[in-house]
C-alpha positions as CSV (number, residue, x, y, z in Angstrom):
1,X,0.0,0.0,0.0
2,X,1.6,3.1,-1.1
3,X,2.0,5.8,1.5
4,X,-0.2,4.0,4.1
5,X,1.5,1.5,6.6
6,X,-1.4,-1.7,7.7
7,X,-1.8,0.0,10.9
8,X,-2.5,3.4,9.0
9,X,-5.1,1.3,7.9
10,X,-6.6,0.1,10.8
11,X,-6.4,3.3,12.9
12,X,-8.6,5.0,10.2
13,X,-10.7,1.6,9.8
14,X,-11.0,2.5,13.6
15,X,-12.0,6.0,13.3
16,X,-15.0,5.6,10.5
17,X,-18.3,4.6,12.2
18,X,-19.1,2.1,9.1
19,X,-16.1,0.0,9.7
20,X,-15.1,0.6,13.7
21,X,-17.0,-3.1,14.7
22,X,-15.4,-5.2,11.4
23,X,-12.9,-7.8,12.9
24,X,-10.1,-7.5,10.5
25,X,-7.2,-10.7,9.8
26,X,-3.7,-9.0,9.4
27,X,-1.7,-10.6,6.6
28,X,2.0,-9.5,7.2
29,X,5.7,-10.6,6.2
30,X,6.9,-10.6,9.1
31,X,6.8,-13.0,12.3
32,X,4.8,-10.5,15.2
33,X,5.4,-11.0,18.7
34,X,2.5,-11.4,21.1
35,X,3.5,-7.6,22.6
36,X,3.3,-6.6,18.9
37,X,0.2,-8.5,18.2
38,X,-1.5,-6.7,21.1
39,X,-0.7,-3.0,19.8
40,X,-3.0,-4.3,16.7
41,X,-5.9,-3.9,19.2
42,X,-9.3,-5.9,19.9
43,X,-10.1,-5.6,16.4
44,X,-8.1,-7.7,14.9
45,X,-9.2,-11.1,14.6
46,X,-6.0,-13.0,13.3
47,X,-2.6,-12.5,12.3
48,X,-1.6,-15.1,9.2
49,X,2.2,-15.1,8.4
50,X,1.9,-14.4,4.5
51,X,3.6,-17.5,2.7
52,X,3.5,-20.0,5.6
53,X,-0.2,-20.1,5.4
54,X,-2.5,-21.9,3.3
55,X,-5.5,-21.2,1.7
56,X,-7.3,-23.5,4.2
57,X,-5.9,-21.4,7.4
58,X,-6.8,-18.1,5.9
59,X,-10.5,-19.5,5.2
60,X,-10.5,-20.7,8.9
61,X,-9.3,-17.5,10.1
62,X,-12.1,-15.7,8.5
63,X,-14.9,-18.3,9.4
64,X,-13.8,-17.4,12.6
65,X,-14.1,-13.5,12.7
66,X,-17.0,-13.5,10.5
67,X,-18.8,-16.0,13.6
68,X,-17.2,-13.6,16.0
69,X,-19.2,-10.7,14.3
70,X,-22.4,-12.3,13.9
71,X,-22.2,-13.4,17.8
């Protein structure tokens, strides 16, 4: 994303009314640390490590936040 960092996009995801409730999966490059999981905030739902994830994990990740929405 040119000119916005992922958590750019999250704090303003956070800041519109429309989006401020969407659970939200992070796909990064890099391994995250649980301290720098928890700076993502409560509204992310998962963190998938891009190329060690399959297409299978990524579906169960978002079955998961989109049943975490609905509940």
């Amino acid at each position: 994303m040119p000119g916005m960092s992922g958590l750019d996009v999250l704090r303003r995801a956070r800041g519109d009314e429309a989006l401020a409730g969407m659970p939200f999966i992070v796909l990064s490059a890099l391994y995250m640390t649980k301290g720098e999981r928890d700076v993502l905030g409560p509204g992310v739902a998962g963190v998938v490590r891009k190329g060690d994830a399959s297409a299978e994990e990524l579906s169960e990740q978002l079955r998961r936040a989109i049943k975490g929405a609905a509940s």
